[in-house]
C-alpha positions as CSV (number, residue, x, y, z in Angstrom):
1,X,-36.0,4.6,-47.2
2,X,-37.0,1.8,-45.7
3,X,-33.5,0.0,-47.1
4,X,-31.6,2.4,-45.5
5,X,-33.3,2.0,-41.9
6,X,-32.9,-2.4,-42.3
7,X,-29.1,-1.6,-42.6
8,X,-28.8,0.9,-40.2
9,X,-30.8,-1.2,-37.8
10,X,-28.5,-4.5,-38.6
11,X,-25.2,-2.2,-38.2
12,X,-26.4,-0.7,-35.0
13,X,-26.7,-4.7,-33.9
14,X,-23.5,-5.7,-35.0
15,X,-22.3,-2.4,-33.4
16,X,-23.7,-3.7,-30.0
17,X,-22.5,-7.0,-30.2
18,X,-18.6,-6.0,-31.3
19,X,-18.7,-4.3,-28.2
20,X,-20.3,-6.8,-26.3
21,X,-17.5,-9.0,-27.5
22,X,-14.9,-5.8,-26.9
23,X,-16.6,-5.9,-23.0
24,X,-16.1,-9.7,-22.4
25,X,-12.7,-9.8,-23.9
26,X,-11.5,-7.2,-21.7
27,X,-13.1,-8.6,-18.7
28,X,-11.6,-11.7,-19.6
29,X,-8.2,-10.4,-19.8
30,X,-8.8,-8.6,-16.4
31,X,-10.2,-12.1,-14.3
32,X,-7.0,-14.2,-16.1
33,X,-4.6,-11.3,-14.8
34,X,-6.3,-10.9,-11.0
35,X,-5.9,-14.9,-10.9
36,X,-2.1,-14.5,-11.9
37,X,-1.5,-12.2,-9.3
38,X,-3.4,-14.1,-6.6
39,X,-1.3,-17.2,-7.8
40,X,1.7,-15.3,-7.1
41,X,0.9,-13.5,-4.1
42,X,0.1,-16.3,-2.2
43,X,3.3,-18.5,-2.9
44,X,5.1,-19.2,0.0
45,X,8.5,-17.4,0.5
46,X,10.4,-20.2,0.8
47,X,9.6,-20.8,-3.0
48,X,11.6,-18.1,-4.5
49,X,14.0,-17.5,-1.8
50,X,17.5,-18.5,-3.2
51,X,19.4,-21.5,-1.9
52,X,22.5,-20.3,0.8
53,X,24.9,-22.8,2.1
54,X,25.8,-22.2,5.7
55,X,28.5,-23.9,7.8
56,X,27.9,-23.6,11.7
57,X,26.9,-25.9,14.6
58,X,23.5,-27.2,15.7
59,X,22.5,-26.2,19.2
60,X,20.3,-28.2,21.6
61,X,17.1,-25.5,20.8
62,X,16.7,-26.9,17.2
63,X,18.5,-24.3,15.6
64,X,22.2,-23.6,13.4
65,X,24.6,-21.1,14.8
66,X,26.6,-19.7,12.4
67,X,29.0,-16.6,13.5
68,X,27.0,-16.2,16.4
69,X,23.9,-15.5,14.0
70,X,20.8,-18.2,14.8
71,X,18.7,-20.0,12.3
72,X,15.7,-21.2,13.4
73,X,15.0,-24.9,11.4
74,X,12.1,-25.6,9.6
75,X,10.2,-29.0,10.3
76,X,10.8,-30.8,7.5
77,X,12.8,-34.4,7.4
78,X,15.7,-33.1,6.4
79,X,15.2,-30.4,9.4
80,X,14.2,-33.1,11.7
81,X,16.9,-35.4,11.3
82,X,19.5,-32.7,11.3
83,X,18.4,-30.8,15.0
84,X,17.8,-34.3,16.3
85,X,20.8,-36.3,15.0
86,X,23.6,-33.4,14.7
87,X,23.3,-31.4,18.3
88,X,26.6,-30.2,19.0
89,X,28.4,-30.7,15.4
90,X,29.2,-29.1,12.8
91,X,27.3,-28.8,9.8
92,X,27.4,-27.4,6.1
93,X,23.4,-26.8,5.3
94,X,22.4,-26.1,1.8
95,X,19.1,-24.5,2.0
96,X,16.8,-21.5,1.8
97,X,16.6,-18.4,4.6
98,X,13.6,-16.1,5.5
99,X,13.0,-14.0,7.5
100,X,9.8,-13.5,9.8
101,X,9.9,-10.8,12.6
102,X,13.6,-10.5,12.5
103,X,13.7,-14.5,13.2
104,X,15.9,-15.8,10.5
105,X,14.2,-19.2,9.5
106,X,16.1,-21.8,7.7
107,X,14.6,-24.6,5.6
108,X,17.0,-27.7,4.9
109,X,17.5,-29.3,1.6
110,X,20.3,-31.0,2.5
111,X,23.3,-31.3,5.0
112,X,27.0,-33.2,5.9
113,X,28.8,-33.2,9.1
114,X,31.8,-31.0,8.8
115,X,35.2,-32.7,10.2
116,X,37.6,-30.2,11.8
């Protein structure tokens, strides 16, 4: 009798403890996946927007006007030198669009001044 309550006792331990293990596991699994969400949820658009190439002419308000459509430019140095050096030309920009409040926002990766 007293063999039989030791092993029961010791199974009902290892019993508690798988499913301790079983509890942190899961836990586990749930913190790595909330963390890999977060990561991509806070990526900025810009980072998985695809790259467009646009041919149109820089105005004077830092901004490409292509078809009569208006990019804003983003400040970055290929940005910067393009709206300061390029007003009034025409431009092919390779680069990536978004979109914030129906301004369409263009971030320059690179550009050359189109001949006509």
């Amino acid at each position: 009798m007293s063999f039989v309550f030791i092993t029961s006792f010791f199974n009902s331990q290892v019993d508690l403890e798988s499913e301790a293990m079983v509890n942190i596991r899961k836990w586990r699994a749930i913190g790595v996946n909330l963390w890999i969400a977060l990561c991509f949820g806070f990526l900025p658009t810009s980072a998985l927007a695809d790259e467009v190439t646009l041919i149109g002419e820089v105005n004077d308000n830092y901004q490409i006007v292509v078809d009569k459509q208006i990019f804003d430019v983003t400040n970055n140095s290929a940005g910067d030198d393009l709206v300061i050096n390029y007003v009034g030309r025409k431009v092919k920009v390779t680069g990536s669009i978004k979109e914030i409040n129906g301004v369409k926002i263009i971030t320059v990766k690179s550009f050359d001044a189109v001949i006509d």
